[in-house]
C-alpha positions as CSV (number, residue, x, y, z in Angstrom):
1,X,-1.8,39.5,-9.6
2,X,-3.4,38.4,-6.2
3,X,-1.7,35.9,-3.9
4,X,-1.9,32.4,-4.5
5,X,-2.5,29.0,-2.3
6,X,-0.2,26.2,-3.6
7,X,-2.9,24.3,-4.8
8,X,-4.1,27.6,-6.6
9,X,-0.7,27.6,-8.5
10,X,-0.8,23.7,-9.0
11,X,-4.2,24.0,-11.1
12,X,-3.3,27.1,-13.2
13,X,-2.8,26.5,-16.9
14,X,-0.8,29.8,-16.8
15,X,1.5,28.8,-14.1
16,X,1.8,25.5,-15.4
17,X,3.4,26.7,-18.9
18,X,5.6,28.9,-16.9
19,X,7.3,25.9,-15.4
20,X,7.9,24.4,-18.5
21,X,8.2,27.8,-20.6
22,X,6.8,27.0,-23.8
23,X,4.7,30.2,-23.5
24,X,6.5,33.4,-23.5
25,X,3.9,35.5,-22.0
26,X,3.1,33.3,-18.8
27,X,6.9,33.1,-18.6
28,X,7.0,36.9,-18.5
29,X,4.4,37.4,-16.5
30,X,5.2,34.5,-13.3
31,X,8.6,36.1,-13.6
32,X,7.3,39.7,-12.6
33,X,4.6,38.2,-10.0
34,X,7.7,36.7,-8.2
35,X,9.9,39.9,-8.6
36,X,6.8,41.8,-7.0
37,X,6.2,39.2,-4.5
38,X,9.6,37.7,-3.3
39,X,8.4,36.6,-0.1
40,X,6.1,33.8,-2.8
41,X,9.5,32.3,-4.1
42,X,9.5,29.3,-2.1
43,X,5.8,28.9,-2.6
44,X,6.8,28.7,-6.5
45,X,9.6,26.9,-6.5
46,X,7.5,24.5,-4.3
47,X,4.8,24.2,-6.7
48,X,7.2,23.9,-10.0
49,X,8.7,21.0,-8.1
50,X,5.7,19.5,-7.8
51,X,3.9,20.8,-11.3
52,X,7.3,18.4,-13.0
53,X,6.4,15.6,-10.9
54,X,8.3,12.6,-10.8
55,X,9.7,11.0,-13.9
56,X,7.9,7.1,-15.1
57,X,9.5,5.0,-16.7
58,X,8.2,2.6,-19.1
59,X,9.0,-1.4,-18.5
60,X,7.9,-4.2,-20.7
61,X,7.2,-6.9,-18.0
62,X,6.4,-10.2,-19.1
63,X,2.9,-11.2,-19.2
64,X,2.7,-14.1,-16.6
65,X,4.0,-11.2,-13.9
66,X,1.2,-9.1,-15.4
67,X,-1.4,-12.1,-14.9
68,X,-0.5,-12.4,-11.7
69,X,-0.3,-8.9,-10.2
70,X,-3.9,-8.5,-11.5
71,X,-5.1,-11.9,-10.4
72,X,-3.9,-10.3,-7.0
73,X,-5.5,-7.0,-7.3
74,X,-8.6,-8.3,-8.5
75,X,-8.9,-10.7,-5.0
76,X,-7.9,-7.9,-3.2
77,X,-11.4,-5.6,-4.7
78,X,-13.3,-8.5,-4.0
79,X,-12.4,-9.1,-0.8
80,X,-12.8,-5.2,-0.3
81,X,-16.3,-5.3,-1.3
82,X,-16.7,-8.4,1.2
83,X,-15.9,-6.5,3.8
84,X,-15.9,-2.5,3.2
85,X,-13.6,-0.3,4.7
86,X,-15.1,2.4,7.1
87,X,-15.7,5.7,4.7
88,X,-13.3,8.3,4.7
89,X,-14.8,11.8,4.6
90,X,-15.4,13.5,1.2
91,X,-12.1,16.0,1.4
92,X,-9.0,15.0,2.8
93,X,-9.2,18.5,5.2
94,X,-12.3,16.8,6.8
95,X,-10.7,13.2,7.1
96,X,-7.5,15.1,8.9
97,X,-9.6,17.2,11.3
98,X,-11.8,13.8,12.1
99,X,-8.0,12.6,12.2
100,X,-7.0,15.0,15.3
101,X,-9.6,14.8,17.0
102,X,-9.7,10.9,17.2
103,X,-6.5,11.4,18.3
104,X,-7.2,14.4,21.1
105,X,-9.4,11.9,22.1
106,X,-8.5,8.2,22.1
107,X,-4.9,8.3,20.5
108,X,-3.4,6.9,24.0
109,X,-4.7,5.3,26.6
110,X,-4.3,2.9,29.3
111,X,-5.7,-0.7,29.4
112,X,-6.6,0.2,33.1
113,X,-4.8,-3.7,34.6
114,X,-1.7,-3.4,33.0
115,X,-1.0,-0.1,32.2
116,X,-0.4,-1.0,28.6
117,X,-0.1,2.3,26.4
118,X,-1.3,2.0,22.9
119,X,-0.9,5.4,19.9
120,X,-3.0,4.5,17.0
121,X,-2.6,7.2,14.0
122,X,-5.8,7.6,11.4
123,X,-5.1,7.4,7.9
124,X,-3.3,10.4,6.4
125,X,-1.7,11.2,9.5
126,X,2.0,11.0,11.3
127,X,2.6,11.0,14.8
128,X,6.2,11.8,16.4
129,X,6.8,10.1,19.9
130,X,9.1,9.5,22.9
131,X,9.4,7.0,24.6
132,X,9.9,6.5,28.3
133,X,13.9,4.9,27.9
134,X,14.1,7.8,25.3
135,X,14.3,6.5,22.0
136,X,12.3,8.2,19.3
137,X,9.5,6.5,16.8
138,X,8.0,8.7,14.3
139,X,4.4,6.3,13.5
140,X,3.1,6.3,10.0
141,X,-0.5,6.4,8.7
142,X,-3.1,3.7,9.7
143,X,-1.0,2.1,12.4
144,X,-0.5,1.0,16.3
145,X,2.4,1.0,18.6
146,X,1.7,-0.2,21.9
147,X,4.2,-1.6,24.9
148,X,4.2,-1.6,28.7
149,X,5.8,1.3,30.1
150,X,7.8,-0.7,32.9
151,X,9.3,-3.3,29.9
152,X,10.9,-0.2,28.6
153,X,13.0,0.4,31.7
154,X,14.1,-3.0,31.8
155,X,16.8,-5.3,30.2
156,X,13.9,-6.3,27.4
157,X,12.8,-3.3,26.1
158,X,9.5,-4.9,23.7
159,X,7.3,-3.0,22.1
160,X,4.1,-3.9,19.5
161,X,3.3,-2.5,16.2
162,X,0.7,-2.8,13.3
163,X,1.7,-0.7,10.5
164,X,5.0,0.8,10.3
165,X,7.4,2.9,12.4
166,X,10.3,4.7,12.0
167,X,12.7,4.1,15.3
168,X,15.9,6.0,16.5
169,X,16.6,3.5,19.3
170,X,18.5,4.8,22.4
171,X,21.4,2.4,23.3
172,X,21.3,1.7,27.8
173,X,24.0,0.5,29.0
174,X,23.4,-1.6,32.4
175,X,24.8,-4.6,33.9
176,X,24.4,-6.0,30.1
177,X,23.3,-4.0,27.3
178,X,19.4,-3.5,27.4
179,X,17.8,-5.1,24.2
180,X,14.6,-3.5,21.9
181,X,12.8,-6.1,20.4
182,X,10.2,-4.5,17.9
183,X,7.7,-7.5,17.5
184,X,5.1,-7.7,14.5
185,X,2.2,-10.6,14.0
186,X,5.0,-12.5,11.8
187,X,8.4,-11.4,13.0
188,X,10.6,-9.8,15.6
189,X,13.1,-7.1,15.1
190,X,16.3,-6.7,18.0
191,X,18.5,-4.3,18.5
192,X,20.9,-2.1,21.1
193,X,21.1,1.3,19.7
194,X,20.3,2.3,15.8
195,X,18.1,3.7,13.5
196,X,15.3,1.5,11.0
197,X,12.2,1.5,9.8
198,X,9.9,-1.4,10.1
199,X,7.0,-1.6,8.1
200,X,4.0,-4.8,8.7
201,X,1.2,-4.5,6.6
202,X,-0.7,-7.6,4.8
203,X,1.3,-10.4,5.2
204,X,4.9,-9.2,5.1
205,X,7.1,-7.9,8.0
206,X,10.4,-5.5,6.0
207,X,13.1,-3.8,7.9
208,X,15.3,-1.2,6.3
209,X,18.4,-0.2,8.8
210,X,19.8,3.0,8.4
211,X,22.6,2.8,10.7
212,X,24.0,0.2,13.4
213,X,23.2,-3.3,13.5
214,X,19.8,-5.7,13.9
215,X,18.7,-9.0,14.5
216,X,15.7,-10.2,12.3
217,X,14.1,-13.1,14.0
218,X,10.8,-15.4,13.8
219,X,9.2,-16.2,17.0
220,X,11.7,-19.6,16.9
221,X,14.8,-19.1,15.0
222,X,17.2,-16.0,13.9
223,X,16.5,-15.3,10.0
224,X,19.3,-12.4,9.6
225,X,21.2,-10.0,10.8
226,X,21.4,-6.7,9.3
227,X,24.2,-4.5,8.3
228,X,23.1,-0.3,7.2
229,X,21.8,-0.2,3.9
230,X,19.7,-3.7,4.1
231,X,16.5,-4.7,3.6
232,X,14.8,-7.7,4.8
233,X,11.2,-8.5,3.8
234,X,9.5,-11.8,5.7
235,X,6.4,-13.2,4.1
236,X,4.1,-15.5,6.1
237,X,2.1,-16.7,3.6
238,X,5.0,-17.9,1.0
239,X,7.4,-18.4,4.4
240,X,10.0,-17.0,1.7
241,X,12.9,-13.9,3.4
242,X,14.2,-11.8,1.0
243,X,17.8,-10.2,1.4
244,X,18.5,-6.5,-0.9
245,X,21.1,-3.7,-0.9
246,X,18.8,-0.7,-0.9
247,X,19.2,3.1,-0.2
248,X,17.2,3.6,3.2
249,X,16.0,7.1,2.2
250,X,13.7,5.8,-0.4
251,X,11.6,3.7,2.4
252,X,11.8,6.4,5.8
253,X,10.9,9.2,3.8
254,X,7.2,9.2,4.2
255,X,8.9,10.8,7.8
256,X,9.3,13.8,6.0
257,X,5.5,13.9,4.1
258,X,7.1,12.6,0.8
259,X,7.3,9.6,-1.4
260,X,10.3,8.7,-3.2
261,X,9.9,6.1,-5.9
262,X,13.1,3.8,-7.4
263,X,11.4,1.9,-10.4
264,X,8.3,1.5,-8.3
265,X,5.3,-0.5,-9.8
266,X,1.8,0.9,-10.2
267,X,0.9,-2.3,-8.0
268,X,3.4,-0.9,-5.3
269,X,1.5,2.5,-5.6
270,X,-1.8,1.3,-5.0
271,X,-0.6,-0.6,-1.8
272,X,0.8,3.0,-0.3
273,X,-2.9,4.5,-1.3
274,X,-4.7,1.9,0.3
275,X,-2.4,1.4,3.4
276,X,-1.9,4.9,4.2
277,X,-5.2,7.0,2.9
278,X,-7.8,4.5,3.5
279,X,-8.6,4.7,-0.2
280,X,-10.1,0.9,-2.2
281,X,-7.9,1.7,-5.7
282,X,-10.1,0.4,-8.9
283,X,-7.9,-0.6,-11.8
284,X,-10.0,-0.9,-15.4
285,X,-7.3,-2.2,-17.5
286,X,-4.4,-4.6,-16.3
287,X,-2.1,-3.1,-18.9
288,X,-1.6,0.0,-16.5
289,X,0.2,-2.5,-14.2
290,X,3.2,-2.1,-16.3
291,X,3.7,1.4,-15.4
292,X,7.1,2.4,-13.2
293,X,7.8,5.1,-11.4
294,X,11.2,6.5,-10.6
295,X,11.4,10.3,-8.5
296,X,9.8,11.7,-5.8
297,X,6.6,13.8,-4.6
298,X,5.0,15.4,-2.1
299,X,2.7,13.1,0.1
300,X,1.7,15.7,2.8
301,X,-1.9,16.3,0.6
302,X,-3.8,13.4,-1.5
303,X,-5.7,15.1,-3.8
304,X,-2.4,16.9,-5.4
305,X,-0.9,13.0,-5.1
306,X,-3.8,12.0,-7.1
307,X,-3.5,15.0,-9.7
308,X,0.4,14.3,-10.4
309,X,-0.9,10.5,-11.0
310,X,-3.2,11.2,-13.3
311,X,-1.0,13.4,-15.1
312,X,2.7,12.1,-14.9
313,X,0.9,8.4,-15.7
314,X,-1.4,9.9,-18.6
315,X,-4.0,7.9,-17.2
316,X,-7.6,9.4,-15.7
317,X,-7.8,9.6,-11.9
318,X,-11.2,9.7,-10.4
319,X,-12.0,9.6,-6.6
320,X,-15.3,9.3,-5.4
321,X,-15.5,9.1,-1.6
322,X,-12.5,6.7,-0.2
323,X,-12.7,4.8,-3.6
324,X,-10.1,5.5,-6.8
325,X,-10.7,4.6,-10.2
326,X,-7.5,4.3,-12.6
327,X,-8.1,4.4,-16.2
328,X,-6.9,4.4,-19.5
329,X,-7.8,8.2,-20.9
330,X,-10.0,8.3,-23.8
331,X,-12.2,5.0,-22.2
């Protein structure tokens, strides 16, 4: 048996019926190729992970939330199709090497007057960054962080972002303890020293804190202050905060090129496609909309995202260019 690429094993039938053995002859046969090629283990075990997927979970959701998440979708194609996104290159491989070299190229630079620094990731992409006091900000797809250099040496340490971030904030100590102040179109987030994620896309500003202690404000008044484990979620257009109790891994782990999904909706899923790959999603049938998901998966590649879709929903998955159709199979 030759050597095999990850998506090589994902695709084959053979391999496939290994992982769930209910063939006895593949079973027999993956367990000698890995015997003969132990240095492939990790590859395998890799690939069985992702072969079983994540687990969905059924939901009966009344209708009116139905009607409404598809009144939603439906004004977000349109308005798509207003206004089309820039294309994103047939293959993902040829969208990340466009990616890179956007980046090599005009990822930073300097707003020549002020000295302003701005890092702008493509879609499909993750940048990890230092800062000049030293705290660390790991930048997600399709966003911008930008700040002025000097600000983060002073007693206001401010910085701007589109998109979402993952900060480790390094706590100064000087005459007074030196503030961060993460501010997004809606909100501002402040802190001394501790680890969140924000995330501003559409009209919603959400902070998850992993550890230490934040102050969630609005341009004019303090909304709430955050304790580890807490998510706060500001949206503009209802003016509405929402408080939760949430596990923080489920919502930094893009950090580590996964998803993990607690009783996610299908709507929830198509935000994460379109915010993060660039991709317009097409829904056929608003019945889909009551699918959950529940586990996690690798994000790191789009077209084996798409395939465990397709196959862990039992719905068909079709992608032509930067656009995704989801459908109910035999239509």
């Amino acid at each position: 048996m030759k050597d095999y690429t990850l998506t090589e094993l994902l695709e084959n039938p053979s391999f496939q019926r290994w992982v769930y053995r209910n063939d006895r002859q593949d079973v027999q046969r993956w367990q000698r190729w890995i015997e003969q090629h132990p240095q492939h283990r990790k590859l395998a075990d890799e690939a069985a992970m992702l072969v079983r997927g994540i687990a969905f979970k059924q939901h009966s959701l009344p209708d009116e939330v139905i009607d409404a998440r598809w009144t939603a979708l439906n004004a977000r194609m349109n308005a798509g199709k207003a206004q089309p996104k820039w294309p994103l290159a047939i293959t993902y491989r040829v969208a990340a090497s466009v990616s890179l070299l956007l980046m090599a190229l005009a990822g930073i630079w300097f707003l020549s007057q002020n000295r302003h620094v701005a890092i702008t990731t493509g879609f499909g992409e993750i940048q990890t960054l230092e800062l000049p006091d030293g705290s660390k900000v790991v930048l997600n797809a399709n966003s911008t962080l930008s700040y002025d250099p000097a600000s983060l040496h002073s007693s206001d340490r401010v910085v701007h972002l589109q998109g979402e971030a993952y900060f480790d904030v390094v706590r100064k100590q000087q005459s007074a303890p030196a503030r961060f102040v993460v501010v997004t179109d809606n909100a501002q987030v402040e802190v001394l020293g501790t680890r969140f994620n924000v995330n501003h896309r559409r009209s919603t500003t959400q902070v998850v804190l992993t550890s230490g202690k934040v102050r969630f404000n609005l341009p004019e008044k303090e909304l709430a202050t955050l304790k580890p484990g807490e998510k706060a979620a500001y949206d503009t257009r209802k003016q509405a905060l929402t408080l939760e109790k949430v596990n923080p891994e489920f919502y930094s782990s893009w950090k580590q090129r996964k998803l993990i999904f607690d009783d996610t909706s299908l709507t929830e899923l198509v935000q994460i496609l379109e915010d993060n790959y660039g991709l317009q999603v097409i829904i056929s049938d608003k019945t889909l909309l009551d699918k959950r998901i529940s586990g996690e998966i690798s994000s790191q590649n789009i077209t084996i995202l798409l395939k465990a879709v397709s196959r862990l929903f039992g719905i068909e998955v079709r992608r032509s260019g930067n656009h995704v159709y989801f459908n109910p199979l035999n239509t």
